[in-house]
N, C-alpha and C positions, 0 to 999 in steps of 0.2 A: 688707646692701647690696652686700659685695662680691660675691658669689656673681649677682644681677641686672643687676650693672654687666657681670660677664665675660657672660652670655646675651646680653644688649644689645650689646656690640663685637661677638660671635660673628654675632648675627645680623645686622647691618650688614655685617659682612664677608659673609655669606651669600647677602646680596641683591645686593648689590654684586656679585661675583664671579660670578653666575648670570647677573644681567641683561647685564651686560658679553659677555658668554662668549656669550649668544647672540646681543646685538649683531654682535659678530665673525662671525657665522656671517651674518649678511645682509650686511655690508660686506663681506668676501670671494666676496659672490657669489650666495649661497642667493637662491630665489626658488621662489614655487608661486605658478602663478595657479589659481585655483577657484572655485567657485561655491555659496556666498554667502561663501566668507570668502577671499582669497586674503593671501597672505606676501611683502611686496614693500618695497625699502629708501626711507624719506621721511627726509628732515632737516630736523625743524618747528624753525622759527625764533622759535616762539611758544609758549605756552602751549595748553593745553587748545583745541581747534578752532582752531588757529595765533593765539589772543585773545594781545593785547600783544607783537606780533611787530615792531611799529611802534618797540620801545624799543632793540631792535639791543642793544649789545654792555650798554646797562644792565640788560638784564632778569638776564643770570647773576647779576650782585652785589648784584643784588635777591633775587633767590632765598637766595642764598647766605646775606643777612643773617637772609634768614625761617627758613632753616634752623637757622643758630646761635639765634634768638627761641625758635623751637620746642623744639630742645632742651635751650636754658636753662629753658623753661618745664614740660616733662617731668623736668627736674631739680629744679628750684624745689617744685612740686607736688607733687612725690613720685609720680607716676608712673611713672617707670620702676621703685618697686621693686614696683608693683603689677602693672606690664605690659611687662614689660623686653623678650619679644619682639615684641610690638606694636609698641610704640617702637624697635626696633629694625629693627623693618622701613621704617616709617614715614621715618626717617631714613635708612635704606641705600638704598634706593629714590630717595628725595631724591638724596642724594651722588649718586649714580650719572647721574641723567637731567641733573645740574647739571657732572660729568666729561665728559660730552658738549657741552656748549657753553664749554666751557674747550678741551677738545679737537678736535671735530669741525665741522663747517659746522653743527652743530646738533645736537637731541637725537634719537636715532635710533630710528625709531618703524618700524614693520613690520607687522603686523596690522592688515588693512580686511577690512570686514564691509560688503560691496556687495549685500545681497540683497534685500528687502522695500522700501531708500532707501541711499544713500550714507552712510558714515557716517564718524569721523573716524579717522587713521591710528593709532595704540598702540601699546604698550611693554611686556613685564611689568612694569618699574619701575611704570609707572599703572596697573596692575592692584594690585600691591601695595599703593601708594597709596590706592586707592580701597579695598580690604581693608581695610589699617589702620583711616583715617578710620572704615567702619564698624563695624569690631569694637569702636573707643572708645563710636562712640555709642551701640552695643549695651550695653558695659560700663555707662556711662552711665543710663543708660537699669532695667538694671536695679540698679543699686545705690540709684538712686531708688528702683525698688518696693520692696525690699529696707528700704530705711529707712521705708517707710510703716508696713510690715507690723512694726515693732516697737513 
């Protein structure tokens, strides 16, 4: 357990530190416009397609509680000593886009993908995110098969 616990801090610090770092690189200035993706600074006030953006300064302490749920519940479960850098991305990634609205006018999103439709602004942190989320449900998914087959 300890040896998963240290992977899991390591890797929250990892994403955390990354996403941040390039955060800073669009606040201080960075930009590409291009075609179909350009690199340009937003400060979503909302969720996922700016969704509950209407909640203002409730939505971070909502986050924040889901944050601690989740990973009481990757503790609880025993998760994390099955997927400690998963979960820790999962969670670092979280901290990080939730350090932004404690911090900044918002969470600081950079990446649009304008080419074939408009599409919404992103984060590594939500890339991460959305990584995580799937790698569970992959894991999921086959530990199910996994158990049929015995």
């Amino acid at each position: 357990m300890k040896k998963a616990l240290i992977i899991f801090l390591v890797s929250i610090v990892a994403i955390f530190v990354i996403d941040q770092y390039i955060k800073l690189l669009f606040i201080n200035g960075f930009r590409y416009d291009g075609d179909p993706i350009s690199l340009i600074l937003v400060y979503n006030k909302g969720v996922a397609f700016s969704m509950f953006a209407f909640l203002k300064e409730y939505l971070k302490y909502i986050q924040l509680i889901l944050i601690f749920v989740i990973g009481f519940v990757i503790y609880k479960e025993k998760i994390l000593e099955k997927h400690p850098i998963i979960s820790g991305i999962l969670i670092g990634a979280g901290i990080s886009n939730i350090f932004d609205r404690f911090n900044r006018a918002g969470v600081v999103d950079y990446v649009y993908y304008h080419g074939l439709f408009n599409f919404a602004v992103f984060n590594f942190a939500d890339v991460m995110i959305d990584f995580s989320i799937g790698m569970f449900i992959l894991y999921y998914f086959l530990e199910k098969k996994k158990n049929e087959w015995k």
